[in-house]
N, C-alpha and C positions, 0 to 999 in steps of 0.2 A: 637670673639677670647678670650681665654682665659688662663690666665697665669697660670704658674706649681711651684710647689714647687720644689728648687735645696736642694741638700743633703750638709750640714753642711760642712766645710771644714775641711779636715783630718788637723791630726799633721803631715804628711808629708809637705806637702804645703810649701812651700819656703814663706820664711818671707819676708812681702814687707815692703823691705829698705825705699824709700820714706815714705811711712805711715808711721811706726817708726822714722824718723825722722821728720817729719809734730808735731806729738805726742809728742815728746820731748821740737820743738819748741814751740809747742802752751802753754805744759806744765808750762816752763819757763815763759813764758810772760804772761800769766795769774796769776802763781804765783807772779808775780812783780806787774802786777794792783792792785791784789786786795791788795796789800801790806802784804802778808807774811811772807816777809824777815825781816821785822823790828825786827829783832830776841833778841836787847838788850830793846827796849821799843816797847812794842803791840803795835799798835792802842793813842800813845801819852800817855800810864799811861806808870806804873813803871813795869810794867810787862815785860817780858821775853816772845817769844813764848812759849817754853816747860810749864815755868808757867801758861798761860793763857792756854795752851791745858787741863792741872787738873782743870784750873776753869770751862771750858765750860761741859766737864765730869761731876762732881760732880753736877753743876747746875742743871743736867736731873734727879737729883735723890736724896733719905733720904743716911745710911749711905752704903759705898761699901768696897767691900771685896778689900783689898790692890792689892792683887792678880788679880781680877777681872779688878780693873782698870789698871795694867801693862800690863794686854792683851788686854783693849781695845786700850790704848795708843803706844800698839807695842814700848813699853820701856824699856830698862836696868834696872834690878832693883833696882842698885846702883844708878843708875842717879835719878829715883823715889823719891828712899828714901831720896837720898838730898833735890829733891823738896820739900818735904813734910815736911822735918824738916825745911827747911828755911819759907816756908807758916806757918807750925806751927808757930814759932819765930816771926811772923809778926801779928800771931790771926786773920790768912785767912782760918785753917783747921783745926779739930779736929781732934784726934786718939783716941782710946779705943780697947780693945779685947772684943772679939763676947763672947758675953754670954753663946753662944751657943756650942763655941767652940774655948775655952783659946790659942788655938795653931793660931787661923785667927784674924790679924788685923781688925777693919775696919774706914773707915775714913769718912768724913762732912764737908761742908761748915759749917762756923758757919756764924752772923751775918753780918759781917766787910765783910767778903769770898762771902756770897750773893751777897751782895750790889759790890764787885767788880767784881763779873760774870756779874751782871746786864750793869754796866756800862760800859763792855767789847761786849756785845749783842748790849748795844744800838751804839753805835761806831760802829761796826760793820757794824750794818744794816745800818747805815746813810752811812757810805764808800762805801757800794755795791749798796742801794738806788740811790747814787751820779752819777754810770755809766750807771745807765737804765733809768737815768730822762729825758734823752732827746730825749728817743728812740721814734716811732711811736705806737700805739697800734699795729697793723700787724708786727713791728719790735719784738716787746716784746713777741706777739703771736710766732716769728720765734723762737727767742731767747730758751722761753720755752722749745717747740716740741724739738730743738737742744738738750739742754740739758734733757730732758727726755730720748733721744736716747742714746747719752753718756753714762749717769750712769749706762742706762740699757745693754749697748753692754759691757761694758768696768766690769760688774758682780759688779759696786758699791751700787745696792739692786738688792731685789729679782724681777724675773719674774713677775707680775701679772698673773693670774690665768683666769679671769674673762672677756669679751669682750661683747659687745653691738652691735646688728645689729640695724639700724635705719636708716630713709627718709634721703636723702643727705641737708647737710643744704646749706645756702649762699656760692657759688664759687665752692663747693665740687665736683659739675658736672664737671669742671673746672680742679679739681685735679685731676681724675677719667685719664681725657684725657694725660695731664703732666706725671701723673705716669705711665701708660703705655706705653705710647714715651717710656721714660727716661730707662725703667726696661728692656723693651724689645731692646733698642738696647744696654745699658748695656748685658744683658744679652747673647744672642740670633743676637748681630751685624746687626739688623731690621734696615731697613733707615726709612725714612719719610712718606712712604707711610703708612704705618702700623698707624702711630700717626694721618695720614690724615683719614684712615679708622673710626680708635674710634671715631673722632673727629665729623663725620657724623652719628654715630651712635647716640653720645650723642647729637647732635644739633635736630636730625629728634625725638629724644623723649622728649627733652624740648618743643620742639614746637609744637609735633601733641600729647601727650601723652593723651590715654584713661584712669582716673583714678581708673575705674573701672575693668580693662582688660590688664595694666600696671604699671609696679613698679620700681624703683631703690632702693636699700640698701647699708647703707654706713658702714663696719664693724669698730667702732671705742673700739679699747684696750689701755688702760694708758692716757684716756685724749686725744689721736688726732685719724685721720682717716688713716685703715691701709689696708682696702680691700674695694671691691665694687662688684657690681653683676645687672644684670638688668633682666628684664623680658618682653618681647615687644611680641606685636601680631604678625603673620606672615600675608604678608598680602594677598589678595585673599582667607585665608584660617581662616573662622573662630572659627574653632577648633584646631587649632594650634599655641602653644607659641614658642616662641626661648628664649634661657637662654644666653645671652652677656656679656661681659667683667668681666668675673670672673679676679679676683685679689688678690694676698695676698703679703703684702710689704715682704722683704727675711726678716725682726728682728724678726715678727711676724707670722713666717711659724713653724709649727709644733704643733701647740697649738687648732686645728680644726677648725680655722675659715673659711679656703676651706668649708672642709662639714658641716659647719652649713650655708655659706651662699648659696649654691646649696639647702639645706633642706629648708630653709628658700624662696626660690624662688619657689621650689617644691608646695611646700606650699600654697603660693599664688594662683600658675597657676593653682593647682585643687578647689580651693574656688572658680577660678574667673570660672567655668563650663571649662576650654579647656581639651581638650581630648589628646592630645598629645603636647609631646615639644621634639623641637628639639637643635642641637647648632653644631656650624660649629667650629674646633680647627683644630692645628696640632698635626703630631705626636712625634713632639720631645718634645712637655707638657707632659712629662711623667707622672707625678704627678697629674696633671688636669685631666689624662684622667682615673688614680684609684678613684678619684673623683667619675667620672660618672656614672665609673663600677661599684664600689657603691651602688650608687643611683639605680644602674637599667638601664642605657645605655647601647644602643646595638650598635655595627659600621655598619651604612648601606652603605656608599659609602666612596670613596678614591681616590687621584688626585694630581701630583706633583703638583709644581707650585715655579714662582719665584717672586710673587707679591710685597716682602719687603727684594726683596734682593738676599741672599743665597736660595740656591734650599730647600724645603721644601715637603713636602706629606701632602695636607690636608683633613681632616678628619670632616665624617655626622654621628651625633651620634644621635639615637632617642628613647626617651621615650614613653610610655605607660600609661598614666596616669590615665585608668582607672582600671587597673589592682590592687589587692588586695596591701593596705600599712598594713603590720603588723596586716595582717589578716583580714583589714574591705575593703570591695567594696566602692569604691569611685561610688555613687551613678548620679556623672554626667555620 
């Protein structure tokens, strides 16, 4: 079985109230842990939040365009320029105009201004340090992945670009089975049976796996695991692979990791000499099954079924793996 890519959700889509409110609470109460409100003294100095926002600013850098820093601080300019004169006044920030161009301020930490960035950082870190110290390694492991998700759904950095296919490591077999459960009856309103299904697949290739004639790959993009893909003998038949639980988490959909871990399985099955592979899907994987046509799948057989629930049509898709890749004869 293998999973499909769903199409991004329009701007129509009715805004879920719960989530926007989940969002705001969480908002709140994280900005109170980690103490952001202390809005008349940071962190126990004499600072001011807004103050201490120019200090962390400036600390990343020689001198900046006045301008430059208003947009990064998404600030008033009048409120700025107060700032700036009062840090002046205190011999936490320089001004001068740009050499370059009499009409652009630009501004600096100076000495006194470092040294109160620095001690604004180490505070900092000891305060945030203070709520992970107790957590478990697998808590702080959670923790992360969370927050990678976060910044990255919510557009607080860029996409990554870049994705990793590799052997499944510690528990990853594990995850393989969970994420399919969890995606497919999210998705697709699948019961149990479906989770029972993967669950024998990946049990029967931990245990009987030929290393040389079988594979798993685990696609990991940003630091955690976000697809999977298998490749097992058929058995009685040994010219024949089957290609199983294709996967691609929804954050990570669109970016080609579907077709690189089919290509990448591809791959394998003609190195390892099989002559053909097949894979068993339905048809409402839309997206799974432009995959295959892809690849070179053809659909040879078709068959309702209601194995995981809702009525379904499932689908025998089969390759040819001797047949010309990009112009060279696969010589098994």
């Amino acid at each position: 079985m293998n999973a499909q890519t769903r199409p991004a959700g329009s701007a129509e889509e009715p805004v879920d109230e719960e989530l926007v409110r989940s969002l705001r609470e969480f908002s709140r109460e994280y900005t109170r842990l980690i103490g952001a409100l202390d809005y008349r003294h940071r962190l126990g100095t004499r600072h001011s939040l807004p103050e201490a926002r120019v200090l962390y600013e400036l600390a990343a850098g020689r001198r900046v365009p006045v301008a430059a820093l208003r947009e990064r601080l998404d600030m008033d300019a009048g409120q700025l320029s107060r700032l700036l004169s009062r840090s002046e006044a205190r011999g936490l920030v320089g001004r001068q105009n740009d050499p370059a161009d009499s009409r652009r301020q630009l501004v600096a930490l100076t000495g006194a201004g470092r040294e109160a960035a620095r001690l604004l950082d180490r505070r900092a870190q000891e305060t945030t340090g203070a709520l992970v110290r107790d957590l478990s390694a697998a808590e702080r492991e959670r923790l992360g992945a969370a927050l990678r998700v976060v910044t990255l759904l919510l557009g607080l950095r860029r996409r990554p670009t870049g994705h990793l296919l590799r052997p499944p490591g510690p528990g990853e077999l594990g995850w393989v089975i969970q994420r399919h459960g969890a995606l497919y009856t999210a998705e697709y309103g699948w019961n149990a049976a479906f989770e029972a299904l993967v669950a024998d697949v990946v049990a029967t290739f931990a245990r009987e796996q030929d290393a040389a004639r079988e594979a798993a790959w685990i696609a990991e993009w940003d630091g955690e695991p976000v697809g999977s893909i298998l490749c097992v003998a058929e058995p009685d038949d040994p010219e024949t692979a089957r290609l199983r639980l294709l996967l691609v988490e929804p954050h990570a959909r669109g970016l080609g990791i579907g077709g690189a871990l089919v290509a990448c399985c591809l791959d394998f099955a003609r190195g390892a000499g099989y002559r053909r592979m097949v894979l068993w899907t339905n048809e409402c994987l839309a997206s799974a099954r432009r995959l295959y046509q892809a690849a070179g799948f053809t659909l040879t057989d078709s068959a309702p079924h209601t194995r995981f629930g809702p009525r379904e049509t499932g689908q025998t898709w089969s390759l040819d793996l001797t047949r010309p890749v990009d112009g060279v004869r696969n010589p098994a």
